[in-house]
N, C-alpha and C positions, 0 to 999 in steps of 0.2 A: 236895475237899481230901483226904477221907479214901485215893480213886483215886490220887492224884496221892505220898503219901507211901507207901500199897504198893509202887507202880511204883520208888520212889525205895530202898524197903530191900530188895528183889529185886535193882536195880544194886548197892548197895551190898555185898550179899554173894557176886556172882559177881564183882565186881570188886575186892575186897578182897585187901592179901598180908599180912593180920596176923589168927590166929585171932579175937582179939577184935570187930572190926570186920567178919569173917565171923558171929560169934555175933548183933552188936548187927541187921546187916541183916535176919536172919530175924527179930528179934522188933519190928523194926517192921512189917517186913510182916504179924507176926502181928496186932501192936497196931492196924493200920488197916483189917486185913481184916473185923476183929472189929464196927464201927462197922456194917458194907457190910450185914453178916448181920441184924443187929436191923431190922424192919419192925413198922409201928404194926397193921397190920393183920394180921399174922401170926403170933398164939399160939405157934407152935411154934418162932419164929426165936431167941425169947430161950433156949431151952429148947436148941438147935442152935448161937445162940454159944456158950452157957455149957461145952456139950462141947468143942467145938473150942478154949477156950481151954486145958481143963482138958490134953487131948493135947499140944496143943501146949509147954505149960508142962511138962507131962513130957518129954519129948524135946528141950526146950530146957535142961532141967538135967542129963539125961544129955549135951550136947555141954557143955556145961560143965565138967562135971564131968570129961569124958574130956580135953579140954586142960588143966586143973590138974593132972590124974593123967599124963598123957605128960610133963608139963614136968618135973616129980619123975622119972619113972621112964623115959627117954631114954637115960641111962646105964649104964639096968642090964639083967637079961635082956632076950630077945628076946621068949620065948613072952608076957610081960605085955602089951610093946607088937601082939602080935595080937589078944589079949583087945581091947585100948582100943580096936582098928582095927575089930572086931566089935561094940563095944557104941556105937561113931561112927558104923557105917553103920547099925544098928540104931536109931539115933533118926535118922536122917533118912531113913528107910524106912518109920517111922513115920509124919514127919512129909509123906511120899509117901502114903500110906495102903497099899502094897503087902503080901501076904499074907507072913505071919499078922498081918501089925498093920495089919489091913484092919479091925476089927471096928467101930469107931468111920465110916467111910467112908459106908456105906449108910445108916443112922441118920441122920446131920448132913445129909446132901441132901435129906432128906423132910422137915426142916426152914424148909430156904430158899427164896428163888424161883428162877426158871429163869436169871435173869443172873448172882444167884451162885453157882450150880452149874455156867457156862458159864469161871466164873471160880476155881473151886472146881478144876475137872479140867483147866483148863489153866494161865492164870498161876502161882495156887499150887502147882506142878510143878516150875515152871523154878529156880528157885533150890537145892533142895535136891539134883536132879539133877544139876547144875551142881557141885557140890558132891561128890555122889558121884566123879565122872569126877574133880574133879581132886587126890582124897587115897583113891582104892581103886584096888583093882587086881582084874583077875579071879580068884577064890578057888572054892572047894570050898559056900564059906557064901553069896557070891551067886550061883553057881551054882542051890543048893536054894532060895535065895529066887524066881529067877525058875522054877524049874519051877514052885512053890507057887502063885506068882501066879495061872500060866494054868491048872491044874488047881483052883483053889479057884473060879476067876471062871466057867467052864467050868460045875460042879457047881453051884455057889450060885443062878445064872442060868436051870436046871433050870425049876423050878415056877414063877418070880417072873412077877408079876402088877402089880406097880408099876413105872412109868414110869423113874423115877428110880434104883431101884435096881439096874434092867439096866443104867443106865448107869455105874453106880456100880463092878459089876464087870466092865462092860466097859471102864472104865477102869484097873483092876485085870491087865486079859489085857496092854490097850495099853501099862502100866507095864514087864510082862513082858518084853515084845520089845524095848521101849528101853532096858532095864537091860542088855540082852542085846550090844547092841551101843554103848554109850556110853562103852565102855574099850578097842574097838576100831578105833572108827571115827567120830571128831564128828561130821564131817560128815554121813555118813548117818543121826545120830541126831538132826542136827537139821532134813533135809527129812523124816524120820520122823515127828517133833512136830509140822513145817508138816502134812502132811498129817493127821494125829491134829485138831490144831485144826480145822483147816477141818473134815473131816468131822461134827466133834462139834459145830462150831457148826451146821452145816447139820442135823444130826437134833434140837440143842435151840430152837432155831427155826422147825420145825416144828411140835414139842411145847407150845412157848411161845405158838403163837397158836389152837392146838386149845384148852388151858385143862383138858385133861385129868388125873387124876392115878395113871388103872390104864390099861392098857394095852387092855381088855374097852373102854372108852368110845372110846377113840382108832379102836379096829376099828370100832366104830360109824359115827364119821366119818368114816372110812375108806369106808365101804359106800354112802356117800352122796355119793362124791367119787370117780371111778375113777384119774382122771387123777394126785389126790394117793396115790392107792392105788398103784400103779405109781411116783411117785416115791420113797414110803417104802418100798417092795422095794428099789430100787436103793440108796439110802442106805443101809439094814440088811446086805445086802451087801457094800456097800463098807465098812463099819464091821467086819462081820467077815472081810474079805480074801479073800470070792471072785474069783476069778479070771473073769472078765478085767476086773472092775472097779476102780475107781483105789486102792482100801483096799488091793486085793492088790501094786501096783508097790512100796511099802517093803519089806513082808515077802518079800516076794520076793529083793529086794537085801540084806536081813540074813543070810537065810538062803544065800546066794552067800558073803557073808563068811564067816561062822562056818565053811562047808564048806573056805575056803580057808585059815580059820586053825585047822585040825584040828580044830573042835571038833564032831563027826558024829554023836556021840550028842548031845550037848545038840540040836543042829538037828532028827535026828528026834526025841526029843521034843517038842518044839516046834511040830514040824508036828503031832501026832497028838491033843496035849494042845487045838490050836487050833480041831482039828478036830470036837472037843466044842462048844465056843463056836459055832462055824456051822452045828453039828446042831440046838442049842438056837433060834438064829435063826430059821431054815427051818423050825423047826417053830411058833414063832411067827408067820412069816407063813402057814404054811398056815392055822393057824386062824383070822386072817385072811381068807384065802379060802375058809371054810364060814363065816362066824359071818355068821348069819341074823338078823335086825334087825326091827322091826314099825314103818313110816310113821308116822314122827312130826317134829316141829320139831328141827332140832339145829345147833349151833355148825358151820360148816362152816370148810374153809380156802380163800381167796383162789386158782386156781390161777396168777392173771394175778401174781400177788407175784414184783417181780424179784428179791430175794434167792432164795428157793428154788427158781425157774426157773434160777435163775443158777449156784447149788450142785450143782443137778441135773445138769444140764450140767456142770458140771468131773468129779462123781461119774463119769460114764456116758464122759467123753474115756479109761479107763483102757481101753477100747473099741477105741478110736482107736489107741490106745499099739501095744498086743499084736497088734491085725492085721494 
């Protein structure tokens, strides 16, 4: 039920042509999301609704607020209605969790379980995105918000040691590049999201039958399974857009646009900022490949799983693509 009315106020607010009816959408999706997060068995999920609602309700009364405040003031200067237009992408950049109003992001996923973290960094996307595209324009301020993104997700990403919260800013880089091109291009912003989803479901899927919750345990398992060792290279990879992997064929096509709609410093930085992100990867899987284990019993992965066989395979066609 609760599934089934998120799905329902996400149509509702990209399909909406009356701000009201755009505002009521995102809070039912908030109101059903919030049900999904609570687990009997998980201490921490009441502790990770209670945040998420609290964000949410914040940036739900700032779009509020900023449509009472446009309807007043339409008429009169200009400079006010950029302010409203700043403080409207503002809460739903929020409610994206993209940097600097990322801080709540990482937190609430170490919360929940791995489904609704899989439902956390992708469904819960689509609608406020949706939303950006079609009342912004490219500016000076989402400019700085996507370098911010890939340079905070980049540095944060550094030392981490939890499973979840790499993914948390790597969801953060992934926000970066589709902000980047979702006012120039829909289309490629939304086989940019296809491939976003599928990758991310294919590495929480992994993670979800490991049972892991630092990434030290997973290398573990790792150590005792080559074959899933070699597909989580590729994944992590493709996750961070090396080349010639499937991650790398979006970024690649954004960064084509942007070169062709003059935007050339945004694009190198973007490549250089990203390139933070896949330094931090690579260096995670090296340790990976020294981290030395002592024979014991452990949780292994299935490699015969056709889901992950199946992922793996589409990960590794970006292969295919480029030769």
């Amino acid at each position: 039920l609760f599934l089934s009315t998120m799905i329902m106020g996400t149509l509702i607010s990209i399909s909406s042509f009356s701000w009201f009816s755009m505002w009521m959408g995102l809070e039912v999706n908030m109101l059903s999301f919030i049900p999904l997060m609570n687990e009997k068995n998980n201490p921490l999920s009441s502790e990770a609704s209670f945040k998420y609602f609290i964000i949410q309700a914040i940036s739900s009364m700032l779009i509020l607020f900023n449509f009472l405040s446009f309807l007043i003031s339409k008429e009169y200067l200009t400079p006010l209605n950029i302010l409203l237009e700043i403080i409207f992408n503002s809460a739903l950049l929020m409610k994206l969790g993209t940097a600097p109003f990322h801080f709540w992001l990482p937190e609430i996923m170490e919360g929940i379980s791995w489904i609704n973290t899989f439902l956390l960094l992708t469904w819960q996307k689509i609608a406020p995105m949706i939303l950006i595209m079609y009342n912004s324009q490219m500016n000076l301020f989402l400019i700085s918000i996507i370098i911010l993104s890939l340079m905070i997700s980049g540095f944060k990403n550094w030392n981490q040691t939890s499973i979840k919260k790499i993914l948390a800013f790597s969801s953060i880089n992934h926000m970066g590049w589709m902000l980047s091109i979702i006012l120039l291009n829909q289309s490629l912003w939304s086989f940019y999201f296809m491939f976003y989803v599928f990758i991310s479901f294919s590495m929480i899927w992994m993670f979800k039958k490991s049972w892991t919750p630092s990434i030290q345990d997973f290398f573990k398992i790792l150590n005792s399974n080559k074959s899933m060792k070699m597909f989580f290279m590729f994944n992590f990879f493709s996750l961070g857009g090396l080349p010639p992997f499937l991650g790398f064929f979006p970024k690649w096509m954004i960064l084509k646009v942007l070169w062709l709609e003059n935007y050339f410093i945004l694009a190198t930085i973007m490549v250089f900022l990203t390139l933070i992100t896949l330094f931090v990867y690579i260096r995670l899987l090296n340790q990976s490949m020294t981290f030395k284990i002592s024979e014991s019993k452990m949780m292994s992965i299935n490699p015969k799983n056709f889901i992950l066989n199946f992922s793996n395979f589409c990960n590794l066609s970006g292969l295919i693509i480029f030769s």
